[in-house]
C-alpha positions as CSV (number, residue, x, y, z in Angstrom):
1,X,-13.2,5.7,7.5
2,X,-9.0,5.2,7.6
3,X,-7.1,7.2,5.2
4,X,-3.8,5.6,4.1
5,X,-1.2,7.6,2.1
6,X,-1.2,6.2,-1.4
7,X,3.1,6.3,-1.6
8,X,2.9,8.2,1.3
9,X,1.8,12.0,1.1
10,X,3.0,11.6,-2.8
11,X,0.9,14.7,-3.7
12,X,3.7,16.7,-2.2
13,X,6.4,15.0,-2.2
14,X,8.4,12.1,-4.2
15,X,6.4,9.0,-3.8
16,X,8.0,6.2,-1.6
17,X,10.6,7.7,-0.1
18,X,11.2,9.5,3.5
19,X,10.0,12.3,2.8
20,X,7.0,11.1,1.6
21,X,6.2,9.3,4.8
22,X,7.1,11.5,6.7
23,X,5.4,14.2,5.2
24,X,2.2,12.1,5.9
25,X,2.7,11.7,9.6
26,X,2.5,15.1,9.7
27,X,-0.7,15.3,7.0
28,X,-2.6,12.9,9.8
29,X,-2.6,10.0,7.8
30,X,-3.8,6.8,9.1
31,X,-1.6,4.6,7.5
32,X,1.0,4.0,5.0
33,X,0.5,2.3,1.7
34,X,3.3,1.2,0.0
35,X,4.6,-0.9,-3.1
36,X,7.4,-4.0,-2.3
37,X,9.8,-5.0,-5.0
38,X,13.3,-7.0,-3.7
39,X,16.5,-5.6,-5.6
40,X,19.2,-8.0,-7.3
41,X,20.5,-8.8,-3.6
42,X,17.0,-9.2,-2.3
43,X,16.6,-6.3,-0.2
44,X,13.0,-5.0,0.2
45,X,12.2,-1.6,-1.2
46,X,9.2,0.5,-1.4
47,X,8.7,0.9,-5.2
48,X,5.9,1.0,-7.4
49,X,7.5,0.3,-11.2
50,X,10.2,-2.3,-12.1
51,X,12.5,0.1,-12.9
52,X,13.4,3.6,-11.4
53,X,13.8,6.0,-14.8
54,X,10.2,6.9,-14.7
55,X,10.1,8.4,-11.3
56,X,13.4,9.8,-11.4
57,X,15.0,9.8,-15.0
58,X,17.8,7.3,-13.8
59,X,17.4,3.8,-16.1
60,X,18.0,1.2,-13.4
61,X,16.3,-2.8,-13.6
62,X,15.4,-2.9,-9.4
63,X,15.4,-6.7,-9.9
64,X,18.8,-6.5,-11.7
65,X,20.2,-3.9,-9.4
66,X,21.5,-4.3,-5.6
67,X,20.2,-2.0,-3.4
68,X,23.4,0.0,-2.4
69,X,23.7,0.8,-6.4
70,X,20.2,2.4,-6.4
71,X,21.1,4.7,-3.7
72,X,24.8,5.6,-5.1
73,X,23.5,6.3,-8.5
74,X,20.2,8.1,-7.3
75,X,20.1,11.4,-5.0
76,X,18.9,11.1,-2.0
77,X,15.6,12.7,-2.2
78,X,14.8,9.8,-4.4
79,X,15.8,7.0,-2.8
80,X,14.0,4.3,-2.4
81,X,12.7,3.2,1.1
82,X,14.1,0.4,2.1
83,X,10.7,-1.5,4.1
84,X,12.2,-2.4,7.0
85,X,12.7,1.5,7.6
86,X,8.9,2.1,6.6
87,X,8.0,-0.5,9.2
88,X,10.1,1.4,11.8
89,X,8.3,4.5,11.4
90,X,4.7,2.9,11.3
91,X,5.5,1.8,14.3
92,X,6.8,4.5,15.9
93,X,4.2,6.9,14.9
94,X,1.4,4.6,15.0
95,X,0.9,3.9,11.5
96,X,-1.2,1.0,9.5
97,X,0.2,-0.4,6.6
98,X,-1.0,-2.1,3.4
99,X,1.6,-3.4,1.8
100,X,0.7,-4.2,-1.7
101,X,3.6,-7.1,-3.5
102,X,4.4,-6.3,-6.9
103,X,3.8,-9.2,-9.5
104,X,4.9,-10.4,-12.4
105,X,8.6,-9.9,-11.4
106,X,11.6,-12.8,-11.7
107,X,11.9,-13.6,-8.3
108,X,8.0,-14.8,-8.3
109,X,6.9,-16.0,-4.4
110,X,9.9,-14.6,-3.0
111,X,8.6,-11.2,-2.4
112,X,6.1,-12.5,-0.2
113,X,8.3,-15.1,1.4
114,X,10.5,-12.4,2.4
115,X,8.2,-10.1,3.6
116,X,6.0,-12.7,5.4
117,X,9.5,-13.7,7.6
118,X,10.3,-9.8,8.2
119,X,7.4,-9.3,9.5
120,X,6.4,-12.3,11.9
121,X,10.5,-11.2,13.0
122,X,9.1,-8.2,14.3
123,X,5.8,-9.3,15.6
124,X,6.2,-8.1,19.0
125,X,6.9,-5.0,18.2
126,X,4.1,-4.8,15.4
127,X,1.8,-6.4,18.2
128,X,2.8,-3.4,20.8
129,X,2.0,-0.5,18.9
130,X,-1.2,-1.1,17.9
131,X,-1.1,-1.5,13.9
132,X,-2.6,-3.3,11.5
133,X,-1.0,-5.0,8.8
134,X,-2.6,-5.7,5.5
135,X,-0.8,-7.3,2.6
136,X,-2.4,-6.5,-0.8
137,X,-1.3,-7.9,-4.3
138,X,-3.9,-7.8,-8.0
139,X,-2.1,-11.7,-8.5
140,X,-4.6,-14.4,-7.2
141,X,-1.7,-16.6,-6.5
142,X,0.2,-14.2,-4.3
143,X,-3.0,-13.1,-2.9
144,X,-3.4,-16.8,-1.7
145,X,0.0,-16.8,-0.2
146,X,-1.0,-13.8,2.1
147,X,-3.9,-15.4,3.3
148,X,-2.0,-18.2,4.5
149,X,0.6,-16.4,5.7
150,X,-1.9,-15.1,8.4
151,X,-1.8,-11.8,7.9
152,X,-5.0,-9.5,6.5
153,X,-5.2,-10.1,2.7
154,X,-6.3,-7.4,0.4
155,X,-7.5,-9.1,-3.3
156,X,-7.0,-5.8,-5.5
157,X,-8.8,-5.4,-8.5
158,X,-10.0,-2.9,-11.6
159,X,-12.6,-4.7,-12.8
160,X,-15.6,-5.8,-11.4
161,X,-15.9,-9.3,-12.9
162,X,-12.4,-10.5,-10.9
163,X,-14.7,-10.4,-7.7
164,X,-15.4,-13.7,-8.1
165,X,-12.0,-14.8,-7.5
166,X,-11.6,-13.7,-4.4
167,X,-11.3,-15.5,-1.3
168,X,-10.0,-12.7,0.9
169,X,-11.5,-11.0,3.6
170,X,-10.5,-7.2,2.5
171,X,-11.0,-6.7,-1.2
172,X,-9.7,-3.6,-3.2
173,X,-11.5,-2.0,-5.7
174,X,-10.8,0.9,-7.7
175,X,-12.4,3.9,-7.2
176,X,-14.2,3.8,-10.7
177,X,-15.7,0.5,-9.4
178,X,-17.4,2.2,-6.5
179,X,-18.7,4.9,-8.7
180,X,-20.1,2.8,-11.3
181,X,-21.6,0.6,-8.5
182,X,-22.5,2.2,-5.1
183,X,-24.1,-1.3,-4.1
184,X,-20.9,-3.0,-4.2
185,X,-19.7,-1.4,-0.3
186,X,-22.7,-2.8,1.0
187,X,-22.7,-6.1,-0.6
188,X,-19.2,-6.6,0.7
189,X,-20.4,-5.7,4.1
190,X,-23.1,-8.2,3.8
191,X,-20.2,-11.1,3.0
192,X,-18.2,-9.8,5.9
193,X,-16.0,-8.1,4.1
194,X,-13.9,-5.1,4.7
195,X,-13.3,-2.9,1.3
196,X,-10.5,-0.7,0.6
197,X,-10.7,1.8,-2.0
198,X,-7.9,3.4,-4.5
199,X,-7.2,5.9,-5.4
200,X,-9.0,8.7,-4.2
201,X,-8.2,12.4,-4.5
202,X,-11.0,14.5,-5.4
203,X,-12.7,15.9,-2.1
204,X,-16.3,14.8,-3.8
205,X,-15.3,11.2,-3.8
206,X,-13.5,11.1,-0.4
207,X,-17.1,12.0,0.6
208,X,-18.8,9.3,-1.5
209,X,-16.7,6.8,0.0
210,X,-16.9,8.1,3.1
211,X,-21.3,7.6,2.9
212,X,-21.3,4.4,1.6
213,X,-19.5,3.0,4.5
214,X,-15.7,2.3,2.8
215,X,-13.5,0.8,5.5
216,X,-9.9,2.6,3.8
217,X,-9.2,5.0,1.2
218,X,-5.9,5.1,-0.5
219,X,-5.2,9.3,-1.2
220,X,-2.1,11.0,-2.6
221,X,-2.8,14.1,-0.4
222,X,-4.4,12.6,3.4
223,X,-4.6,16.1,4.6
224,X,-6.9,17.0,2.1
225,X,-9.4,13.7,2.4
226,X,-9.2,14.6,6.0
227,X,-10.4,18.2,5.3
228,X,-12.9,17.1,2.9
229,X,-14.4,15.3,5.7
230,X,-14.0,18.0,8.3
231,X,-11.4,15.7,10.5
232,X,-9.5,18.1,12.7
């Protein structure tokens, strides 16, 4: 089982920027999972919400907002990524990524359409060092665009009925899902699907996933999933 850093190692540090990735390259992380929004001037950032005053008290619209405003108005310990920087360092430290595309926002296909070109732009390099890409969204419509984009497509979902849309061939469950169904890793498996898990923290279920055979877990702290299952 793969253990990708939820944020990157957000436990510890802000989640999405530098630090946060870089703090799971040296937790042993796997991989990298991130969130993709595109500012006003349609730069790609690693962000989770649709606006920045949660994380950092700072009230600014990302879809409203170009990217060198976020950083002036921001201090640079929470900065946003931008994800052509992310890719950089998967790929130099060997790094997996799920990428997950944020929906509903303004811009509507474009996050994909952006991200898809970015990435077949770089395939070479992507190609040399080894990763793998996944592209996740909970939208069924975006989740369609991944697929035919070529890349792997993660359908994410909370609840268990919204299986039956899928049509991908990584699905993403939550962790609740898993626990209120152990059957549902190996009836995936049995469709020939791989399943990725979020988001998983406690030691006990890092375990749990681990036994029933989950493919990837999404974890706020990698170094403790890797201690809970006695990784070196």
């Amino acid at each position: 089982m793969r253990i990708y850093a939820h944020r990157g190692a957000s436990a510890q540090f802000p989640e999405g920027t530098l630090a946060a990735y870089e703090g799971a390259v040296t937790q042993g992380a796997d991989g990298f999972e991130c969130d993709v929004r595109l500012t006003k001037d349609a730069q790609i950032i690693c962000h989770h919400d649709a606006n920045t005053k949660a994380l950092t008290g700072v009230d600014l619209e990302i879809a409203q907002t170009d990217y060198a405003q976020i950083k002036a108005q921001l201090d640079k310990s929470q900065q946003p990524l931008l994800f052509s920087d992310l890719l950089d360092l998967a790929i130099k430290n060997k790094k997996d990524l799920a990428i997950e595309t944020k929906h509903p926002v303004p811009t509507g296909a474009a996050i994909e359409n952006l991200l898809h070109k970015l990435l077949n732009s770089r395939a070479g390099e992507i190609k040399a060092s080894g990763i793998n890409i996944s592209i996740m969204s909970f939208s069924w419509l975006a989740t369609q665009r991944n697929i035919r984009s070529g890349f792997e497509s993660v359908y994410l979902f909370a609840e268990s009925l919204l299986i039956n849309l899928n049509t991908a061939g990584v699905v993403g469950p939550s962790l609740q899902i898993i626990k209120n169904n152990p059957e549902f890793v190996a009836q995936q498996k049995k469709k020939g699907r791989r399943v990725f898990v979020w988001t998983v923290n406690d030691p006990t279920d890092v375990i749990l996933c681990a036994k029933l055979g989950v493919d990837v877990i999404m974890s706020d702290n990698p170094a403790q999933a890797r201690k809970a299952l006695g990784y070196s």
